[in-house]
C-alpha positions as CSV (number, residue, x, y, z in Angstrom):
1,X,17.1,13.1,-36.7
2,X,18.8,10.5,-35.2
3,X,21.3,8.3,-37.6
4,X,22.0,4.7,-36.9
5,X,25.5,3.9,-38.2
6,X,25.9,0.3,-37.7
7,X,24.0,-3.0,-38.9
8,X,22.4,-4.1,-35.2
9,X,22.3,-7.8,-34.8
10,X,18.6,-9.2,-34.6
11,X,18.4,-11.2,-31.3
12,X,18.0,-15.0,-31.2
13,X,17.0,-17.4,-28.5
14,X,20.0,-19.4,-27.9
15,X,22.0,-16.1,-27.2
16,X,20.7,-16.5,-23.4
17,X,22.1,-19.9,-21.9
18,X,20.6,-20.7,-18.4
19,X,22.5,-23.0,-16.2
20,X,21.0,-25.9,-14.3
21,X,21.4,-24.2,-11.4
22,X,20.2,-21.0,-11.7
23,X,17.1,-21.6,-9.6
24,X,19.1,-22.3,-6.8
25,X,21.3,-18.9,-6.8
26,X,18.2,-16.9,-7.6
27,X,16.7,-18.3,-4.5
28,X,20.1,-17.6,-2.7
29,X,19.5,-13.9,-3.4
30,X,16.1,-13.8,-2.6
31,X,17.6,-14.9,1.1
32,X,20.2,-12.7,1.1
33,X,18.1,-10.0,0.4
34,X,15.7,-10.8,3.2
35,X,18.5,-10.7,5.4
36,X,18.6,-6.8,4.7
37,X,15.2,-6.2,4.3
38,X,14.8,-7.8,8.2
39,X,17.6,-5.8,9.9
40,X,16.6,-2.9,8.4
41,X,12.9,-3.2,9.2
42,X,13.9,-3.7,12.8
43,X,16.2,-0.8,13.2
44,X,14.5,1.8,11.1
45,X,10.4,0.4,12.4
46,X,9.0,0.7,8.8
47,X,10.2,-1.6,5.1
48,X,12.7,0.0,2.9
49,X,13.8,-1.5,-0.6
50,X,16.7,-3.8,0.0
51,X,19.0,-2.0,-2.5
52,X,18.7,1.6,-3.2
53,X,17.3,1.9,-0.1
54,X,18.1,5.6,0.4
55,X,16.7,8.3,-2.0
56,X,17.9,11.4,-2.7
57,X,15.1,13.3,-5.0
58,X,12.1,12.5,-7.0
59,X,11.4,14.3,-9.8
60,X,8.1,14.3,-12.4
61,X,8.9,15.2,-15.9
62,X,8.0,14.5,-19.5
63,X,9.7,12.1,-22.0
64,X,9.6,13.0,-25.9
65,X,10.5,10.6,-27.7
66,X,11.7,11.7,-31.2
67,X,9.9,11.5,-34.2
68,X,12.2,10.1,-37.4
69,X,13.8,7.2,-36.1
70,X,15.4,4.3,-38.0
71,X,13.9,0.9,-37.9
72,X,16.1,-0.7,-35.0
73,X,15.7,2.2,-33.0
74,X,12.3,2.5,-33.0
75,X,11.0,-0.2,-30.9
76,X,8.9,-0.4,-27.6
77,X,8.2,2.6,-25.9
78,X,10.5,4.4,-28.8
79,X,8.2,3.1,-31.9
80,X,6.2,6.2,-31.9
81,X,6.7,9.7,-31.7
82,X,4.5,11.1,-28.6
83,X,4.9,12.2,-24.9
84,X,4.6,10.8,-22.0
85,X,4.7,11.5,-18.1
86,X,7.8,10.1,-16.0
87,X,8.7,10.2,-12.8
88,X,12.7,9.6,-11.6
89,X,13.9,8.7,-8.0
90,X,17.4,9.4,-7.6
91,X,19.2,7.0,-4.8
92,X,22.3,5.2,-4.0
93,X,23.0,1.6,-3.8
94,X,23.2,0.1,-0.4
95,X,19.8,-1.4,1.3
96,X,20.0,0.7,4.8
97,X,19.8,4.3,4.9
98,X,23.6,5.4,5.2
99,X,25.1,9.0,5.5
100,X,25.8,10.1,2.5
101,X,29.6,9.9,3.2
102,X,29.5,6.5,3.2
103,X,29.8,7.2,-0.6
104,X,28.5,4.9,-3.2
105,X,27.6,4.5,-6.6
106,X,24.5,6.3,-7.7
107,X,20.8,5.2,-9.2
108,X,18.4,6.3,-11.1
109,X,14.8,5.0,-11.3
110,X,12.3,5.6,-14.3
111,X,8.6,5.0,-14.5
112,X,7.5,6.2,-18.1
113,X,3.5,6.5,-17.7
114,X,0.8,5.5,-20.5
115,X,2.5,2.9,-22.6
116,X,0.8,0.5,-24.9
117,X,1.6,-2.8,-26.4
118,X,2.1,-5.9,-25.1
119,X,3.4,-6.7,-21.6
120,X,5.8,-8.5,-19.5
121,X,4.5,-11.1,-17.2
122,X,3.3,-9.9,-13.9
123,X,2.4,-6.4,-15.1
124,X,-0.5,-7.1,-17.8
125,X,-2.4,-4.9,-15.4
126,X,-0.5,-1.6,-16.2
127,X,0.7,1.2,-18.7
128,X,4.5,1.7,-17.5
129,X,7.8,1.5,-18.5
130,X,10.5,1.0,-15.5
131,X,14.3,1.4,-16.0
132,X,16.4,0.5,-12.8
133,X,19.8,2.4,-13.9
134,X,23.5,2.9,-12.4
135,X,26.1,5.2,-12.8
136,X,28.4,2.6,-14.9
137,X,28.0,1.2,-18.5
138,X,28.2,-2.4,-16.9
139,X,27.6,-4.3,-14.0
140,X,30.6,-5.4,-11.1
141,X,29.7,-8.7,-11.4
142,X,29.9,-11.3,-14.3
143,X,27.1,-13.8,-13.8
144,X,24.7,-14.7,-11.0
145,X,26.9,-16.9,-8.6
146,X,29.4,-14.0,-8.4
147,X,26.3,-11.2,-8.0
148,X,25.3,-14.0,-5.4
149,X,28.7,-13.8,-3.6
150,X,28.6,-9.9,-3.4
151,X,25.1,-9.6,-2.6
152,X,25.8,-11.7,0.6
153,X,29.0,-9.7,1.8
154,X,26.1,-6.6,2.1
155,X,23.8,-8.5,3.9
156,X,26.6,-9.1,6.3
157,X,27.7,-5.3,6.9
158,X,24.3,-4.3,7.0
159,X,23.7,-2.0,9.5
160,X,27.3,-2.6,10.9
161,X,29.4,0.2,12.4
162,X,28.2,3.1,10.4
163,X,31.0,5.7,11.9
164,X,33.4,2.9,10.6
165,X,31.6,2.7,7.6
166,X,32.7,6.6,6.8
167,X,36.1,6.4,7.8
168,X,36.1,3.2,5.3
169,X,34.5,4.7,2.8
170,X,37.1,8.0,2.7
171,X,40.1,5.8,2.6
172,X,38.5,4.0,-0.2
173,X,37.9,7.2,-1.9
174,X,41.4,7.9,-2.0
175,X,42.2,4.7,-3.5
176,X,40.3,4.9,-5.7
177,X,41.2,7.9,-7.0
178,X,44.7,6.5,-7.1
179,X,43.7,3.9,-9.6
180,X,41.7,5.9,-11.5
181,X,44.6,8.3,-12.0
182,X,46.4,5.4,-13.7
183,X,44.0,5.2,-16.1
184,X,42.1,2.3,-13.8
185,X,38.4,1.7,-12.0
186,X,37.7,-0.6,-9.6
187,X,33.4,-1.3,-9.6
188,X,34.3,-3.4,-6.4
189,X,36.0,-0.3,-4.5
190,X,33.3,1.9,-5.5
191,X,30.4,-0.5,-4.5
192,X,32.2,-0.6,-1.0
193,X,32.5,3.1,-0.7
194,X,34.8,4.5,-2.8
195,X,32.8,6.2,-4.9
196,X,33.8,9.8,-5.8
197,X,31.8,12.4,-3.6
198,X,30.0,13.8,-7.2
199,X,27.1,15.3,-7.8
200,X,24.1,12.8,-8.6
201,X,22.5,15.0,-11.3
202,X,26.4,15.2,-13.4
203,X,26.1,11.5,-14.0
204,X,25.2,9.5,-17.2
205,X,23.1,5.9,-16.4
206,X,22.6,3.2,-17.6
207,X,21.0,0.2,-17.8
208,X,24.2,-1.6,-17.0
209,X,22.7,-4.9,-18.3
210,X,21.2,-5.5,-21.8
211,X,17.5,-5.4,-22.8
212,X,15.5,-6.8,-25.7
213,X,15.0,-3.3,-28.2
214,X,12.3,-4.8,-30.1
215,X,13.9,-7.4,-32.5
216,X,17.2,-6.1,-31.2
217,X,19.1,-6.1,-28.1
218,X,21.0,-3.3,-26.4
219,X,21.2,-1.1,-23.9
220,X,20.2,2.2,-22.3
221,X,21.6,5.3,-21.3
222,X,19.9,8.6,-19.6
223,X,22.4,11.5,-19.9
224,X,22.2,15.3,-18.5
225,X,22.3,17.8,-21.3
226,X,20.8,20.9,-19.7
227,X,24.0,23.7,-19.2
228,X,22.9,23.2,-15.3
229,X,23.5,19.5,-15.3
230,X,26.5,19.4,-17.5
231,X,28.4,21.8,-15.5
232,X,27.5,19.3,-12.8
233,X,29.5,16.0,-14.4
234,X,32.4,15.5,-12.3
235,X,32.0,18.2,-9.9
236,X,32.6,17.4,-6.3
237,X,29.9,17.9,-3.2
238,X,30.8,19.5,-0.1
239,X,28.6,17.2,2.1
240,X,30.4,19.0,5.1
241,X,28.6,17.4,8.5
242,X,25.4,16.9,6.4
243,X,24.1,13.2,6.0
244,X,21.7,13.9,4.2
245,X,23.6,16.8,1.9
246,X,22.8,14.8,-1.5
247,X,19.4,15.6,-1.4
248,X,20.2,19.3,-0.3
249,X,22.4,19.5,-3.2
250,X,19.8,18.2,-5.6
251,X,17.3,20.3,-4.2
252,X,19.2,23.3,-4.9
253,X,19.7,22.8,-8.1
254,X,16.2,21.4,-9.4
255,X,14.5,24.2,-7.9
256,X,16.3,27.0,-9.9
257,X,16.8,24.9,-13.1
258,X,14.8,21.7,-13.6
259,X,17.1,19.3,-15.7
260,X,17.2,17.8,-19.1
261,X,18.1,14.3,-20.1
262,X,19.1,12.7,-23.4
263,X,17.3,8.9,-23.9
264,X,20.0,7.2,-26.2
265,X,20.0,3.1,-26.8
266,X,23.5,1.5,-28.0
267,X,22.6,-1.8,-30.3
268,X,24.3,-4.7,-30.4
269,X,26.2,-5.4,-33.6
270,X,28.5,-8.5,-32.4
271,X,27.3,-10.9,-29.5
272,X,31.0,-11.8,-28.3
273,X,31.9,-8.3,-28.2
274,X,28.8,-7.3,-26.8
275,X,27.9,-10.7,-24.7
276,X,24.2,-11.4,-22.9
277,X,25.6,-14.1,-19.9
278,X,28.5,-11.8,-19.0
279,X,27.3,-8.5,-17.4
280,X,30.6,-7.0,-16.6
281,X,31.6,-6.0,-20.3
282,X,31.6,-2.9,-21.0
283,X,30.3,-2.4,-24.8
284,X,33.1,-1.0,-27.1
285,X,31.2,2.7,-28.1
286,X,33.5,2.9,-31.1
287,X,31.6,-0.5,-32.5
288,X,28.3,0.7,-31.9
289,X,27.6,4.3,-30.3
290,X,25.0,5.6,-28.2
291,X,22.3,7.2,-30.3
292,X,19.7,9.4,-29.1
293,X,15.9,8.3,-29.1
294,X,14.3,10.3,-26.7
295,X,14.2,13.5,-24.4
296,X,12.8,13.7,-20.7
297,X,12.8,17.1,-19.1
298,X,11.9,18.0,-15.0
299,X,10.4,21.5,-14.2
300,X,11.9,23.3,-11.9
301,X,10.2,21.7,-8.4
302,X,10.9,20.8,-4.9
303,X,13.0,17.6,-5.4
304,X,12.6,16.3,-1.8
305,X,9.0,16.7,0.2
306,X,6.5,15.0,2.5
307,X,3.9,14.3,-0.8
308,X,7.0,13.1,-2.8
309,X,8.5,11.0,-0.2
310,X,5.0,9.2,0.1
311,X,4.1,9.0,-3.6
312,X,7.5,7.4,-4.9
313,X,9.5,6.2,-1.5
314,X,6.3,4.5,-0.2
315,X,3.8,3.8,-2.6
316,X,5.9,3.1,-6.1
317,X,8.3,0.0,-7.2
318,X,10.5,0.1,-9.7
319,X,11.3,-3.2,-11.5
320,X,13.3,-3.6,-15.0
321,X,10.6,-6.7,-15.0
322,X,7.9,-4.1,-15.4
323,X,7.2,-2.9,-18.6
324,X,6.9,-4.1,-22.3
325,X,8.0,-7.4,-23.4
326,X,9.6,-5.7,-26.4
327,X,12.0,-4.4,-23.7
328,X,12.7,-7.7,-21.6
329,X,15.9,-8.0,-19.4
330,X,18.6,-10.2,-20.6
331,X,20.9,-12.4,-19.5
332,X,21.4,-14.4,-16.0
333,X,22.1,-11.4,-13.7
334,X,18.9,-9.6,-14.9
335,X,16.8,-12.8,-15.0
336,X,17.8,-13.8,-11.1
337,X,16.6,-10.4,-10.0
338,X,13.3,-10.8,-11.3
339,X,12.2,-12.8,-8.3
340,X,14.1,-11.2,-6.0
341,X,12.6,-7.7,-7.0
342,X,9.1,-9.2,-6.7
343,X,9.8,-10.1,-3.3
344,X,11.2,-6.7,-2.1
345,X,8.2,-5.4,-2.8
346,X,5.7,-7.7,-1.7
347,X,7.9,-7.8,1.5
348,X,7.1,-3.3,1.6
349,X,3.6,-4.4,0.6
350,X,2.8,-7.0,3.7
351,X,5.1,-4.9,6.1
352,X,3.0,-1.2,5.4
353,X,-0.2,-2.5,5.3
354,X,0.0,-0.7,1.9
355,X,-0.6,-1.5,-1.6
356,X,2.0,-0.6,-4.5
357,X,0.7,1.8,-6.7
358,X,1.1,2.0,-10.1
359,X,-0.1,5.4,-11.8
360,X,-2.4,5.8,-15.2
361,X,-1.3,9.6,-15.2
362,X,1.1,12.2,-14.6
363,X,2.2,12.6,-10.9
364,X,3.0,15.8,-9.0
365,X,3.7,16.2,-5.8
């Protein structure tokens, strides 16, 4: 059974300020968004998202979540024991679709299938549960404005100079690498293409920003804990002239081993050390850890195929809007991209001729 060790602190209201303003910058992101999602439109002939663009795998699974939990813990989609169907899409950040040695940091989509209670706005119509995670415990930017500032510096280099964009991205590899091996990380170098060439199914993610838990707030983690994945964390991909070698090397391993993935929530316990309105702090672990609530595991399947590429690439969104209102996004970062999620995918909607799909069952493709 999973034990909660610290008191969580039940959130209030006033711990979410919104500035005057904040219409106007989430409206400045819904332009420079559109910037990407109309130059990549025109090169590629056909919508793709305007971040995370470029997938890597889908996988269909099952999430358990765990019977025995405390109180705090067991809230939303986590209040009951049970089972439900998931699918993941593994990607990468930018909004066009770069070789994969233009090297950045990695996502990781959920759809949890067949949840009850009540619903966010905008998605009364459906039973799932989407997390929209990254491959850091918090986010590069502070607040909306600066989120703004580094959203429009993409929309600049979009589509610009992709063999440039490689030879960028190694030298910023190999800084870096040199920060990190004085016990540094630079977010910003990373985002720009200095993110280690690692294996997308060694990573933990996470929700980067924090969510309502229920009467709580925290946030979420998915970590591999299958032998296959674990060996995985850390260890480096030989891409070698292959643009595309990510999904190769997912492939590979999700057709011999599947993969198994630890659901754990960290609550809040102390709203300056663990702020709302400032996205860029990292949570201190040692005053409230990571605890496990749930378990998802993938069969051994083809991670990347025609059926998959259609099913999740094509007809799926995923939006941390979309879900329960007992796990609402927090905080200005999170509440700016509600809009401009909505209109990346009614921009893939009106540009396919397609609807988005959202599924009542499990998916296999």
């Amino acid at each position: 059974m999973s034990q909660l060790t610290v008191t969580p602190l039940p959130f209030r209201p006033e711990f979410e300020v919104i500035p005057d303003d904040e219409a106007e910058t989430a409206q400045g992101l819904i332009d420079a968004l559109h910037s990407i999602l109309e130059t990549t439109y025109e090169d590629y002939g056909h919508p793709v998202r305007s971040v995370h663009a470029k997938a890597h795998g889908f996988l269909h699974g099952e999430l358990e979540v765990m019977g025995g939990l405390p109180e705090a813990l067991a809230q939303g989609v986590f209040a009951q024991p049970g089972r439900y169907p998931v699918v993941m899409r593994v990607s990468t950040n930018p909004g066009d679709l770069l070789d994969d040695r233009v090297s950045t940091p990695r996502g990781l989509a959920i759809k949890v299938i067949g949840v009850q209670g009540p619903r966010l706005p905008g998605s009364e119509a459906h039973t799932t549960q989407d997390w929209v995670m990254q491959n850091a415990p918090a986010f590069t930017a502070a607040d909306p404005k600066a989120f703004l500032k580094t959203l429009k510096l993409l929309a600049k280099t979009t589509d610009r100079a992709p063999g440039l964009k490689r030879a960028l991205s190694a030298a910023l590899r190999g800084t870096e690498a040199a920060v990190e091996a004085l016990g540094g990380e630079s977010g910003t170098l990373k985002s720009l293409g200095g993110h280690p060439l690692t294996h997308p199914l060694g990573e933990t993610y996470y929700s980067v920003v924090p969510l309502l838990h229920g009467s709580y707030y925290g946030k979420l983690s998915v970590a591999p804990v299958s032998a296959a994945l674990v060996a995985l964390t850390g260890a480096k991909v030989d891409l070698a002239d292959n643009p595309d070698g990510l999904r190769e090397a997912i492939r590979q391993t999700v057709l011999e081993h599947g993969g198994e993935w630890e659901v754990r929530v960290q609550l809040a316990t102390d709203l300056d050390k663990m702020p709302i309105e400032d996205a860029s702090v990292v949570w201190p672990e040692d005053e409230s850890p990571y605890v496990t609530v749930a378990r998802i595991t993938a069969p051994p399947q083809d991670s990347y195929n025609a059926e998959g590429e259609r099913q999740v690439d094509q007809d799926m969104a995923f939006s941390p809007w979309h879900g329960l209102a007992a796990h609402r996004p927090l905080g200005g970062v999170m509440r700016v991209r509600k809009p401009a999620y909505e209109h990346s995918a009614e921009f893939r909607r009106s540009h396919s001729g397609c609807p988005i799909h959202e599924p009542r069952g499990p998916v296999a493709f």
